[in-house]
Structure formats: C-alpha cells, structure tokens
C-alpha positions as a Markdown table, in Angstrom:
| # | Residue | x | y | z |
|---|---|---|---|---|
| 1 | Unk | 0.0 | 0.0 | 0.0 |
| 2 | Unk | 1.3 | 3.4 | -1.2 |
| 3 | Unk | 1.5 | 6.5 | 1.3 |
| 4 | Unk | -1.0 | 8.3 | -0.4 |
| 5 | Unk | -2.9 | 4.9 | -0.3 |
| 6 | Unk | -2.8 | 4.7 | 3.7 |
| 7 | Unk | -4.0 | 8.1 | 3.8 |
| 8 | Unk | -7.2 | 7.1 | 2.2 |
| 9 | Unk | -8.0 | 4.7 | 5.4 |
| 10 | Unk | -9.0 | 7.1 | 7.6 |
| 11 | Unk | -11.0 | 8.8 | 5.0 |
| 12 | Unk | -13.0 | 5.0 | 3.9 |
| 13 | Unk | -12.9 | 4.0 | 7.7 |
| 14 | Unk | -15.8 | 1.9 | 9.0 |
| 15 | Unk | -16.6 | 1.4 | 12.5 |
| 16 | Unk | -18.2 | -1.6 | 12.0 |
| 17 | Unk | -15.2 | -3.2 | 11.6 |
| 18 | Unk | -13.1 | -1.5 | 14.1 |
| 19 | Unk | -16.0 | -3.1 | 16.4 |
| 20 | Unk | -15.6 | -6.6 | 15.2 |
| 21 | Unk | -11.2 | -6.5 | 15.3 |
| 22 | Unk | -11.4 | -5.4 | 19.0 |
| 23 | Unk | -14.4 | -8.0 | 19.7 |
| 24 | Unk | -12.2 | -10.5 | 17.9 |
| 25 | Unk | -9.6 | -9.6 | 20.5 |
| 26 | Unk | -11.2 | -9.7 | 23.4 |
| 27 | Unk | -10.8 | -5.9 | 24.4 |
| 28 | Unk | -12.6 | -3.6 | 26.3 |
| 29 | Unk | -12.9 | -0.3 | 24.6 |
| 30 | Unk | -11.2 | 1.4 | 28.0 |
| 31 | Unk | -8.3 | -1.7 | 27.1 |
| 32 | Unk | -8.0 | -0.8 | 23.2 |
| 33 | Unk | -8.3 | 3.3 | 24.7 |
| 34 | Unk | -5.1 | 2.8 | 27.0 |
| 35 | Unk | -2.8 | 1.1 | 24.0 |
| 36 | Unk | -3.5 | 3.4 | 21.7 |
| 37 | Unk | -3.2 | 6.5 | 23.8 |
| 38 | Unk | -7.2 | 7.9 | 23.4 |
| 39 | Unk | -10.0 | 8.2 | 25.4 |
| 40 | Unk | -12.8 | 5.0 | 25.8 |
| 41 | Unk | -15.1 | 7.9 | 24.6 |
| 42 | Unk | -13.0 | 8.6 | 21.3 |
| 43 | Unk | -12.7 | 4.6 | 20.7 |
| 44 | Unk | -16.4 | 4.9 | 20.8 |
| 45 | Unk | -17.2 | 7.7 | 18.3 |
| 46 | Unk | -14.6 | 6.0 | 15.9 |
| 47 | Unk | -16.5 | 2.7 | 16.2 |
| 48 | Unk | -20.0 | 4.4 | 15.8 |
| 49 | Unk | -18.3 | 6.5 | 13.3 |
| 50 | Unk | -19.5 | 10.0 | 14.6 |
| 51 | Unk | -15.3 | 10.4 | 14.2 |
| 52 | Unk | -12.3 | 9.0 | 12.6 |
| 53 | Unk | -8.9 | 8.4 | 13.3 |
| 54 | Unk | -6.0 | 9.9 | 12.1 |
| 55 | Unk | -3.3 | 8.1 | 9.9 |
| 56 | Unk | -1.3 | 7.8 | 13.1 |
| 57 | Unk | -4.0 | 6.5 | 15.3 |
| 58 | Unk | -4.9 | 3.9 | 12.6 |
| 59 | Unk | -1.9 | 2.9 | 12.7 |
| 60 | Unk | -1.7 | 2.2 | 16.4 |
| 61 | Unk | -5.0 | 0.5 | 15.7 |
| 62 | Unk | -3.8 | -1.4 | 13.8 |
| 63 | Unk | -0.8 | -2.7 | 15.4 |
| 64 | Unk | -2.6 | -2.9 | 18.9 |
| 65 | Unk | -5.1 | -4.9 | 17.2 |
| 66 | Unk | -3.1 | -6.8 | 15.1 |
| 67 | Unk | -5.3 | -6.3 | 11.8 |
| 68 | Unk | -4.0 | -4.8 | 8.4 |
| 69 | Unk | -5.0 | -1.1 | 8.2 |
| 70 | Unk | -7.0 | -2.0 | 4.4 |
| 71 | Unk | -9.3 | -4.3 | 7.0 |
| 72 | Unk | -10.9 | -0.9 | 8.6 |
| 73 | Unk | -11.6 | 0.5 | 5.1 |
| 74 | Unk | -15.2 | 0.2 | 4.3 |
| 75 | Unk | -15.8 | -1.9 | 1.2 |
| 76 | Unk | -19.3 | -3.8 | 2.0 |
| 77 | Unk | -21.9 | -3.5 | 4.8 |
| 78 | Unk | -20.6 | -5.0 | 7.8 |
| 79 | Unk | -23.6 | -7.7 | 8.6 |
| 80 | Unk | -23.9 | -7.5 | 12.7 |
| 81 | Unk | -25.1 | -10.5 | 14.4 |
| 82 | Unk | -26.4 | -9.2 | 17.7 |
| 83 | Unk | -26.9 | -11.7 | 20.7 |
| 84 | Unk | -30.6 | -11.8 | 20.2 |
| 85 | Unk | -30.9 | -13.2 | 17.2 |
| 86 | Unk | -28.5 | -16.3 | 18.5 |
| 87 | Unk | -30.0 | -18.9 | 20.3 |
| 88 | Unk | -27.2 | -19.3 | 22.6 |
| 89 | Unk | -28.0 | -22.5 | 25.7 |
| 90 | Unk | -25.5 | -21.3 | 28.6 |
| 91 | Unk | -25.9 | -17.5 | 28.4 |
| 92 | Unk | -25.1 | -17.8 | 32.4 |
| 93 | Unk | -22.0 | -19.6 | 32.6 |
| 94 | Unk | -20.6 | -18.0 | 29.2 |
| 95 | Unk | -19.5 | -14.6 | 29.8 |
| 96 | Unk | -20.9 | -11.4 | 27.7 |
| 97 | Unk | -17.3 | -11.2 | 25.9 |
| 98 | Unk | -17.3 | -14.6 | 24.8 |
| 99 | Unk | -20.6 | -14.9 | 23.1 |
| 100 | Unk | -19.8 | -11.2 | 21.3 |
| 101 | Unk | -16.3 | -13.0 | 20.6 |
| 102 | Unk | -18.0 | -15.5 | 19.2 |
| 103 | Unk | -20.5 | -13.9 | 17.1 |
| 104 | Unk | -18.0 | -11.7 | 15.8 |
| 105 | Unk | -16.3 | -15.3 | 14.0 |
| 106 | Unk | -19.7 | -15.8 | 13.0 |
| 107 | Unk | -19.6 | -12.6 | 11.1 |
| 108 | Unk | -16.6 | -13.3 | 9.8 |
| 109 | Unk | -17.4 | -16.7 | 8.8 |
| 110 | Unk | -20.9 | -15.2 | 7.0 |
| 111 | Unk | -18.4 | -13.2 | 4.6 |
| 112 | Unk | -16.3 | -16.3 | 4.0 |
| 113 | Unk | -19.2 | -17.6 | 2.7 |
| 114 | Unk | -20.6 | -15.1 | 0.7 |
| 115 | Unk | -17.4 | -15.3 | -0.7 |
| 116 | Unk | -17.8 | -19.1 | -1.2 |
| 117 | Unk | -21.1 | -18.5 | -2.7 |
| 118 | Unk | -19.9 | -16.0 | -6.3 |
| 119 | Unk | -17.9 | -19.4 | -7.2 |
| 120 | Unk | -19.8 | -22.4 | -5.3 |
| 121 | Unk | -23.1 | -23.1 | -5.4 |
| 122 | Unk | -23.7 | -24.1 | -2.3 |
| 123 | Unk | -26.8 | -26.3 | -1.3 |
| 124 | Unk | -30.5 | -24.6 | -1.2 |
| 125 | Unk | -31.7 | -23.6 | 2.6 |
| 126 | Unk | -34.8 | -25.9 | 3.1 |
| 127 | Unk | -35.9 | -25.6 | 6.6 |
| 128 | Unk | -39.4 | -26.0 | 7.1 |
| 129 | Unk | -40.4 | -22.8 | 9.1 |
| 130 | Unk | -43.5 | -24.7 | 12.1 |
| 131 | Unk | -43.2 | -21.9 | 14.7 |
| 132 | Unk | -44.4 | -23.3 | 18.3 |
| 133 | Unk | -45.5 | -21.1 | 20.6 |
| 134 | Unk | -45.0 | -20.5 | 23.7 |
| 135 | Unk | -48.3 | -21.1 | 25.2 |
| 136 | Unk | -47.8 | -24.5 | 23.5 |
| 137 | Unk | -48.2 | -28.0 | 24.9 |
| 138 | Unk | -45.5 | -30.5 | 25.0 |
| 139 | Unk | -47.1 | -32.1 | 21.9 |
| 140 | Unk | -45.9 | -29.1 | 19.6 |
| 141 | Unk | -42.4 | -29.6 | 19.2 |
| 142 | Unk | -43.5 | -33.4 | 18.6 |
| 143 | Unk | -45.3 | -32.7 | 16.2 |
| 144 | Unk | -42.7 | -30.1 | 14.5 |
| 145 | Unk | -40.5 | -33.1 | 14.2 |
| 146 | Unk | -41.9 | -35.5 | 12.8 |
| 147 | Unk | -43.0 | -33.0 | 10.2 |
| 148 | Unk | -39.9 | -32.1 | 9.5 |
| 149 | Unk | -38.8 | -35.6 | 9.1 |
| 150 | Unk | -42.0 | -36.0 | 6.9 |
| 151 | Unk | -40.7 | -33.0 | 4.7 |
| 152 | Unk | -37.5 | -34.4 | 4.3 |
| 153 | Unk | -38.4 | -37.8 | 3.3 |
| 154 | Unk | -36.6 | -39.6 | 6.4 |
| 155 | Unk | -38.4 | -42.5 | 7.3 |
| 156 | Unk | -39.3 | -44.0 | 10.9 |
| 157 | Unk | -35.8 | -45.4 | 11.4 |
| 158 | Unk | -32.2 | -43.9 | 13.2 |
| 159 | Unk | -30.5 | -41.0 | 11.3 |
| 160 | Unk | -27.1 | -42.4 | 10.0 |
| 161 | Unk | -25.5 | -38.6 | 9.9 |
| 162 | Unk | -27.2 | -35.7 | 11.4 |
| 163 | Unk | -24.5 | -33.0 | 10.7 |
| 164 | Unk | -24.4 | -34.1 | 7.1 |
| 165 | Unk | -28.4 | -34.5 | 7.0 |
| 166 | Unk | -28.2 | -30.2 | 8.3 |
| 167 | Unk | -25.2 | -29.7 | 5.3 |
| 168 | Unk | -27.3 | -30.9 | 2.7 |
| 169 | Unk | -30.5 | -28.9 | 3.5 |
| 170 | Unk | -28.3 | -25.6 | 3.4 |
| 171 | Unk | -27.3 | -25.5 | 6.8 |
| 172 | Unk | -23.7 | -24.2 | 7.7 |
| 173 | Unk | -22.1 | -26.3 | 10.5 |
| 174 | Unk | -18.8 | -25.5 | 12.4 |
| 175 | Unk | -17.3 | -26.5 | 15.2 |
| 176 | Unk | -15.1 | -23.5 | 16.4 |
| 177 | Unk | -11.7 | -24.0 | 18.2 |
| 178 | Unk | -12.2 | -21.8 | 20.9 |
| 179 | Unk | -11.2 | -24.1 | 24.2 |
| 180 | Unk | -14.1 | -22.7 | 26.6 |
| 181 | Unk | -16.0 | -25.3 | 28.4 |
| 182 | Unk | -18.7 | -22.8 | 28.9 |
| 183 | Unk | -19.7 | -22.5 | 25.7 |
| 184 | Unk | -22.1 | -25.2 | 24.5 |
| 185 | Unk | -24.0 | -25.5 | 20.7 |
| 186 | Unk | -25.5 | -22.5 | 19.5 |
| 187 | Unk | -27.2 | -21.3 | 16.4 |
| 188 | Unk | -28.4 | -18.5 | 14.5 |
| 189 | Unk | -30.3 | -17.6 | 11.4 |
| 190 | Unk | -29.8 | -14.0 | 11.0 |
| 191 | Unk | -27.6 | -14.1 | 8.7 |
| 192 | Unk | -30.2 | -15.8 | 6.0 |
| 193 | Unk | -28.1 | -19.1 | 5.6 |
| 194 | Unk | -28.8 | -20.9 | 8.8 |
| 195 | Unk | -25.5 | -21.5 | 11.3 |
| 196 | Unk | -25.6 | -24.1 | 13.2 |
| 197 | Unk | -22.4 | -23.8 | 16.1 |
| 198 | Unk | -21.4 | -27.3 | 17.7 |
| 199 | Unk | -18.5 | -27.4 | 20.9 |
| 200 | Unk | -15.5 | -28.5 | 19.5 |
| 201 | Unk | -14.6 | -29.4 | 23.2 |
| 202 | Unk | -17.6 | -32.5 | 23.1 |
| 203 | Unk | -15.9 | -35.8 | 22.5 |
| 204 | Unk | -19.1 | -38.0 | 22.9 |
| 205 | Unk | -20.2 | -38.0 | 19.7 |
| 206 | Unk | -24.1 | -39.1 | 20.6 |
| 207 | Unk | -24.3 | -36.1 | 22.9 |
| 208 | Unk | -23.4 | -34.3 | 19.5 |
| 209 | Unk | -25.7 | -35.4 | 17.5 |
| 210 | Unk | -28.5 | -34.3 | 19.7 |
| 211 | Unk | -26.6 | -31.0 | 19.8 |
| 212 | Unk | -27.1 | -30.9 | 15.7 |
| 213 | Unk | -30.7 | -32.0 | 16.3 |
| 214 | Unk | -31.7 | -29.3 | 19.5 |
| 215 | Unk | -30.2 | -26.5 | 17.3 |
| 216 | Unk | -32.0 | -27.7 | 14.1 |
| 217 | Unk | -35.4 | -27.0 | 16.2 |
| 218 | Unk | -34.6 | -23.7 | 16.9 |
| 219 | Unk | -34.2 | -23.4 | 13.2 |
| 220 | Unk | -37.3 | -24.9 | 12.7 |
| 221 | Unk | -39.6 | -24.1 | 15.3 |
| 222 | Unk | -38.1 | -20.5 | 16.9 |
| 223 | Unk | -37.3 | -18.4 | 13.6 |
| 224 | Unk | -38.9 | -15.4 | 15.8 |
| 225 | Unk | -38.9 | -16.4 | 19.5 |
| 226 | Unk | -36.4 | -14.7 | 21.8 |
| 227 | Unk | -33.6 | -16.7 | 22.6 |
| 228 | Unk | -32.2 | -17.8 | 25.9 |
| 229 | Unk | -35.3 | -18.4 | 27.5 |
| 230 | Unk | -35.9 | -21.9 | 29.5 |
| 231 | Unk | -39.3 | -22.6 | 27.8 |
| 232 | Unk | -37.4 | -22.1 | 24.2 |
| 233 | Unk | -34.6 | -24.8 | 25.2 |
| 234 | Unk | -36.9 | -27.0 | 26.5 |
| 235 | Unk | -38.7 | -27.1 | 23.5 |
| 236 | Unk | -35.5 | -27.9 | 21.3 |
| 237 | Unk | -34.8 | -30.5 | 23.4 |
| 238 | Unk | -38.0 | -32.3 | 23.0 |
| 239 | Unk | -37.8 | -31.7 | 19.3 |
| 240 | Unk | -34.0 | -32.9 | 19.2 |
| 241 | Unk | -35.2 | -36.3 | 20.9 |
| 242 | Unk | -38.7 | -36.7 | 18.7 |
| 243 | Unk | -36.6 | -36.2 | 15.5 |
| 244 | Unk | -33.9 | -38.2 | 16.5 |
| 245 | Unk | -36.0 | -41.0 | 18.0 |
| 246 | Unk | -39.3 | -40.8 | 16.4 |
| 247 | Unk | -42.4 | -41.6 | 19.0 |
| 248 | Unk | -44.1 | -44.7 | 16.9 |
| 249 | Unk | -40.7 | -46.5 | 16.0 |
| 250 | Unk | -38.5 | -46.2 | 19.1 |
| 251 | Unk | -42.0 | -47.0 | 21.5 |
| 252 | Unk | -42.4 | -50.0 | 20.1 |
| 253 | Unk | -38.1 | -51.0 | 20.5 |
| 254 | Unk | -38.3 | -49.7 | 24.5 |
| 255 | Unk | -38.5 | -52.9 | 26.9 |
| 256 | Unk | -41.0 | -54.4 | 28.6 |
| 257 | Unk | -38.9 | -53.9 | 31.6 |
| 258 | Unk | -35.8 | -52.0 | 32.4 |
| 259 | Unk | -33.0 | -54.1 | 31.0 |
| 260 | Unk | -29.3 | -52.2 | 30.4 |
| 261 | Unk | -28.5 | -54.5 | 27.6 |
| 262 | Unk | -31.3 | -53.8 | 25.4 |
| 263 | Unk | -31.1 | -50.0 | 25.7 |
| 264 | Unk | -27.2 | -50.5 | 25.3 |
| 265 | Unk | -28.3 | -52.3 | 21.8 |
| 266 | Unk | -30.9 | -49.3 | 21.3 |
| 267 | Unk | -27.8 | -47.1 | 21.5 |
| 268 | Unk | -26.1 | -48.5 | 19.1 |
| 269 | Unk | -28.7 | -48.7 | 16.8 |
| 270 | Unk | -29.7 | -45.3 | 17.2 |
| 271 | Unk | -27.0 | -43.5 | 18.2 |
| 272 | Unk | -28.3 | -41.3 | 20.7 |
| 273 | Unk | -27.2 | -41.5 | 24.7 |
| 274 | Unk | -28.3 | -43.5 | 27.4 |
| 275 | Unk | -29.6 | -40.5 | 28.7 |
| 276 | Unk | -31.9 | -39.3 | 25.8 |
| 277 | Unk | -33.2 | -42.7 | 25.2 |
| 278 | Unk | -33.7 | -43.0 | 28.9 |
| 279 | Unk | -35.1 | -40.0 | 28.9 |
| 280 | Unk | -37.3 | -40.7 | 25.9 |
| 281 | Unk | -38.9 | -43.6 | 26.8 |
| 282 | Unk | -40.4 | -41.9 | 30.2 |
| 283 | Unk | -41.5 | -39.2 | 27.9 |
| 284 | Unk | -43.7 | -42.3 | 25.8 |
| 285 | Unk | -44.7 | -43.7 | 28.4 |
| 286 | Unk | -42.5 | -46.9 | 28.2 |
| 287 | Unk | -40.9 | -46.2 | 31.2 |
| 288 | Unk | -42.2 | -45.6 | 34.6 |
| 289 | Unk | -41.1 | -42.5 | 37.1 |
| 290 | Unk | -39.9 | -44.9 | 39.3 |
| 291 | Unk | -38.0 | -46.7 | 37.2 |
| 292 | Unk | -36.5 | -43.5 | 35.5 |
| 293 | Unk | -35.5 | -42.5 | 38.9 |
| 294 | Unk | -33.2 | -45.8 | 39.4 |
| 295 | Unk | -32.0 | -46.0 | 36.3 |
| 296 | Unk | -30.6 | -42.0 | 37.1 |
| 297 | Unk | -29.4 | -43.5 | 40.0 |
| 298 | Unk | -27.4 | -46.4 | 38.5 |
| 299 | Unk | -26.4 | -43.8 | 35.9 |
| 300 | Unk | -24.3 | -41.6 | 38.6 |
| 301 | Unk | -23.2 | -44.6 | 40.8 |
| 302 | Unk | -21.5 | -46.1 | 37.5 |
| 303 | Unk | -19.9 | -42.3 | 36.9 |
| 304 | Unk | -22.0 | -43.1 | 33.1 |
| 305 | Unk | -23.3 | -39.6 | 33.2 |
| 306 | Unk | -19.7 | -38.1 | 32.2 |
| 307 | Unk | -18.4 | -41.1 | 30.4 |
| 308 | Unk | -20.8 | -43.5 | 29.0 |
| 309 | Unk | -20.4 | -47.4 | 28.1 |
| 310 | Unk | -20.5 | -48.2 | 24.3 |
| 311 | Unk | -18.9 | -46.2 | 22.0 |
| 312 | Unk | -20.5 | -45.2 | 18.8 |
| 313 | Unk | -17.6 | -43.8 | 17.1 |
| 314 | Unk | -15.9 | -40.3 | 16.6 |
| 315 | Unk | -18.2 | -37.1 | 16.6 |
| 316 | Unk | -19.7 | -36.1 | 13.3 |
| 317 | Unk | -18.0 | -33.0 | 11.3 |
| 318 | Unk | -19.0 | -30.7 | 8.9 |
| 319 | Unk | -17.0 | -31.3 | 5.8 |
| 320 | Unk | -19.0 | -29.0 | 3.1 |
| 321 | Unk | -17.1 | -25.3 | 3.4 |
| 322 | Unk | -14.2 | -27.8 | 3.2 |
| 323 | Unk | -15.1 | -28.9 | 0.2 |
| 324 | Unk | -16.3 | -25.8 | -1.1 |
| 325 | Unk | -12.8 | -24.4 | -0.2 |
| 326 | Unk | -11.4 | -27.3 | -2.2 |
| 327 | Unk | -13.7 | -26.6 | -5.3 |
| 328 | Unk | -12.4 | -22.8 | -5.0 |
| 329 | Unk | -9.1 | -24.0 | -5.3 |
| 330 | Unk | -9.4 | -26.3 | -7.8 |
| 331 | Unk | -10.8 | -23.7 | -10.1 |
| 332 | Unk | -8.6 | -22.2 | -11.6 |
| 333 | Unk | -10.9 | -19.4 | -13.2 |
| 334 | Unk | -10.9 | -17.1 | -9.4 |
| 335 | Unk | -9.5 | -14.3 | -10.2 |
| 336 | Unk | -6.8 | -13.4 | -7.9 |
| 337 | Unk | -7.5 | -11.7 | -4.3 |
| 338 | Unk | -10.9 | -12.6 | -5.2 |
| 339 | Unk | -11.8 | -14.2 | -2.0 |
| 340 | Unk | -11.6 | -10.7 | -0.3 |
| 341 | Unk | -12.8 | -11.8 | 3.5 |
| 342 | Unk | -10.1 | -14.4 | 3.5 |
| 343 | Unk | -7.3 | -11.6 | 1.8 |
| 344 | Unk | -8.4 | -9.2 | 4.7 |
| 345 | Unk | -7.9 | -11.0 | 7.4 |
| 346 | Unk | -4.7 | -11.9 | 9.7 |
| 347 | Unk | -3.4 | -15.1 | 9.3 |
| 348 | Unk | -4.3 | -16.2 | 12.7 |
| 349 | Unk | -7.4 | -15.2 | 12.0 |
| 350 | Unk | -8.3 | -17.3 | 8.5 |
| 351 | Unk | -6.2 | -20.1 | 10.2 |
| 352 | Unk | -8.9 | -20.0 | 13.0 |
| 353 | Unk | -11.8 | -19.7 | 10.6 |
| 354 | Unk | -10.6 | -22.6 | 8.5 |
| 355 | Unk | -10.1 | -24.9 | 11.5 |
| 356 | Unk | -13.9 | -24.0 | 12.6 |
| 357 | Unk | -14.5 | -25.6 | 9.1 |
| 358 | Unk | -12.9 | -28.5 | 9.1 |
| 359 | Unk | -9.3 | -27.6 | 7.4 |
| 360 | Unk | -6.7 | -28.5 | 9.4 |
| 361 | Unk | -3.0 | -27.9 | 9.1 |
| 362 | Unk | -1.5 | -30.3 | 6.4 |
| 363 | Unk | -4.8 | -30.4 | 4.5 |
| 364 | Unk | -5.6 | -26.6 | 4.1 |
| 365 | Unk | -6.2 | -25.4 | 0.4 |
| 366 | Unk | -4.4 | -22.9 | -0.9 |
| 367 | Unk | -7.1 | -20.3 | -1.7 |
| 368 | Unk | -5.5 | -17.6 | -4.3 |
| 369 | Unk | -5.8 | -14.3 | -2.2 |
| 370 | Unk | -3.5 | -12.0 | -4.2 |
C-alpha cells in the first residue's frame, strides 16, 4: 500500500469493523483506549463513526489490534449478528465477551461464505419454518419433528448422519476452536443461511448429535422467539429427541422392563445417549417414574453420566465449506484476491476460521488471495 494509499484509510474507515477486530480480541474499549493512547469515549465515536482516526492513530490501531489497516476500510456493509438473534444455551456460565467474541467469528465466517457463494453453489436452505408457541403443549415440538422428518423424506428409522443431514439442506455447521467449556451449541439464522455452532470441546459424539438436532429445532420451530429463555430450550430438546428417536418407531423398541442390555443395543442402533433414550422412553410412556428415577441413580453410581459405556464412534463434522474451499481451489478461473474476506484477514485469523470448518493444518487449500 502506497502513502498516499494509507492516507485514504481514515477517509473510507468503518466502524463496523473497528468493532468486530477489538471483539475478535477480546478488548474492552477502556483496554483498546489505554494502547493506543485515546479516550474510551473517542474509541467509541470511531466505532459508531461519529469520528475517525488519524493516519497515526490507525496505525496504532492497527498494530494494537493486530489487523491490516485495508481491514478498517469500508468496502461492503458489515452484517452485525447481535446476541438476540443467536440462540445461545448457557448465556449464564458463558461470559458477555465470549458470546460477542463468538458472534463476531460468525460474522466473519458469513463473509467467507458469501465469498464461497460467487464461485460455489452451495446447497439450497430448506428448513421447514413450524413456529411453536410459547403457550404451546409438550405435543408441539412433537409434532414439529416429525413434520420435519415427513418433509424431508426420512423415514421412521435412526438418522445415519445428522450433521451431514443439516449440510445438505443448506445449513452451515462449524465447530469452532475456541477451548471454553462454557460454551455449548448454539445457532443462528440471522444471517439468511442458517448456522448451526457445535463445541469443538464434546468428545461423545451421541451427545453431538442431539446438539445438531436441538439447534435444528430452533431453526425450525423459533425463527422469531427470543432466545435464551428456558421454555425455548426445552422445546428444542423435545424436538432434538422426537426427530432423533421418532415416537411410533422407538415406543415399540423400548422394553417391557428396564434391561441395560437392550437399551445399550438401542444405543447402538440409534446412536443417541443412554440418557436421551432413557429419557425418551419416560416421555412415551414406556418407562415408569420410578424406574427413571433408578435408572438415574445407576447412571451416577456407575460415573456413566460423564463417560458413557459403548462407543459409537468419533463425533460427526462438517465437511461441506471444506469442500467448497477445495472446489475454489481447484478452479482455476478465481480471479486473484478474489476471496476478499479471506485476503483481509490476519493469518491467525483465516487459520482460526478454517479450522472452525474442518481444514486443518496439512490439508488446508491454498485459496488464491493475491
């Protein structure tokens, strides 16, 4: 970038993304303020652009921030994805800065796939839209599922890959790298093409499949519901274990009696938790109270509700914005620096955003940036 280049900057600054570099960092506005030798108030009116910086100050933005000063030009509408319109399950033990941290990769990850998207065709979003209320029985999210399965054409019988089931009906799945135990699966539709957001941290890869299947009934049942609220979860989790275990097939599988080795053999076959499918069958009816009760018992004396008996294999990943990177690679018609989000970026910040989808190092393409 020429001199007279840099000086343009400040002229083409936008706050939006000023926001989004500290976010990424994890910095107060009074922290970013101190390194760069302003006022919390100025870093303010630069992000809500009632200001800009200077050349010098961008600069020190910049640096502090670790962000090429082309990323703060303004080139296209920076697409916030405010808290609200995430359906985030732990907002209590995940702290304010986290989620805003997060949603801020989401952002980032939304223009990697609009970028994607002008030389992929990626596939159609096909979510049924069955809102449940919130005045609604314990039937309704039922009865969203097995609609939803009815829509897609799935049968009565176990889903052999739920995160590759969401994939193909549009839905963008990542599992981000971020090491915090506090935050658990999360989604959002805001941005148009549904996100589903699965803890890279969960090993137990039937717990993560109900994960993929409680975020998939927000997408399908809480489009406009606030988020967050105990009513809302509760109804994804009924949805996640109808669509996962649907009511007529799995009721008649359920024993007679309690018997560990047929719902270890139901586990298999269905590859849900002992848990759910404890939990399911005293939803149905199959089970009894009492016998839920001991069986929750047995489950904690055994130490089976941290590590459960019978493994069903790794967790499932998302493998299509790997393969759409691939396809982008491959083609060897992208014009140079075309995939602009990716160009903008730091390189510890596209490495983080193509580990969240599944490249890793050794296998990363090499997307032309310019």
């Amino acid at each position: 970038m020429t001199t007279a280049e840099r000086r343009l900057v400040p002229a083409l600054f936008d706050g939006g993304r000023l926001r989004q570099a500290r976010t990424f960092r994890g910095l107060r506005k009074a922290e970013l303020a101190a390194a760069i030798g302003v006022t919390p108030a100025a870093v303010g009116q630069y992000e809500s652009e009632r200001t800009r910086p200077s050349v010098h100050v961008l600069a020190s933005l910049a640096l502090s921030l670790s962000f090429p000063p082309e990323f703060f030009e303004r080139r296209t509408v920076v697409r916030r994805i405010e808290e609200s319109e995430a359906h985030f399950r732990k907002l209590r033990s995940t702290s304010k800065a986290e989620r805003d941290r997060l949603l801020v990769r989401l952002e980032f990850l939304t223009e990697l796939v609009e970028d994607l998207e002008r030389h992929v065709e990626l596939p159609v979003v096909t979510i049924p839209d069955l809102p449940v209320m919130d005045d609604a029985d314990e039937v309704a999210p039922e009865a969203a599922a097995a609609e939803a399965r009815r829509v897609w054409g799935l049968g009565p019988g176990p889903l052999d890959h739920v995160v590759r089931l969401l994939e193909a009906k549009g839905v963008i799945v990542v599992r981000p790298h971020v090491n915090n135990q506090g935050v658990d699966a999360f989604s959002t539709a805001a941005t148009g093409r549904p996100i589903v957001v699965l803890g890279s941290d969960k090993a137990d890869a039937a717990r993560s499949r109900f994960d993929a299947a409680h975020e998939l009934g927000h997408l399908v049942m809480h489009q406009d519901a606030d988020p967050g609220r105990h009513l809302i979860e509760r109804q994804a989790h009924r949805f996640a274990g109808a669509f996962l275990m649907p009511a007529e097939t799995i009721r008649a599988e359920f024993p007679t009696r309690m018997s560990w080795p047929a719902f270890f053999r139901l586990k298999q076959r269905w590859r849900v938790s002992l848990q759910s499918l404890l939990y399911r069958a005293r939803t149905l009816g199959t089970l009894s109270p009492d016998a839920y009760q001991r069986a929750q018992i047995y489950l904690s004396s055994h130490g089976w509700r941290e590590h459960e008996p019978i493994d069903i294999g790794a967790p499932e990943q998302p493998t299509l914005l790997r393969r759409a990177l691939e396809l982008v690679q491959q083609d060897l018609q992208v014009a140079k620096g075309s995939m602009a989000s990716i160009a903008r970026l730091p390189e510890d910040v596209v490495e983080s955003l193509l580990a969240d989808v599944g490249v890793h190092d050794g296998e990363r393409p090499r997307v032309v940036v310019g």
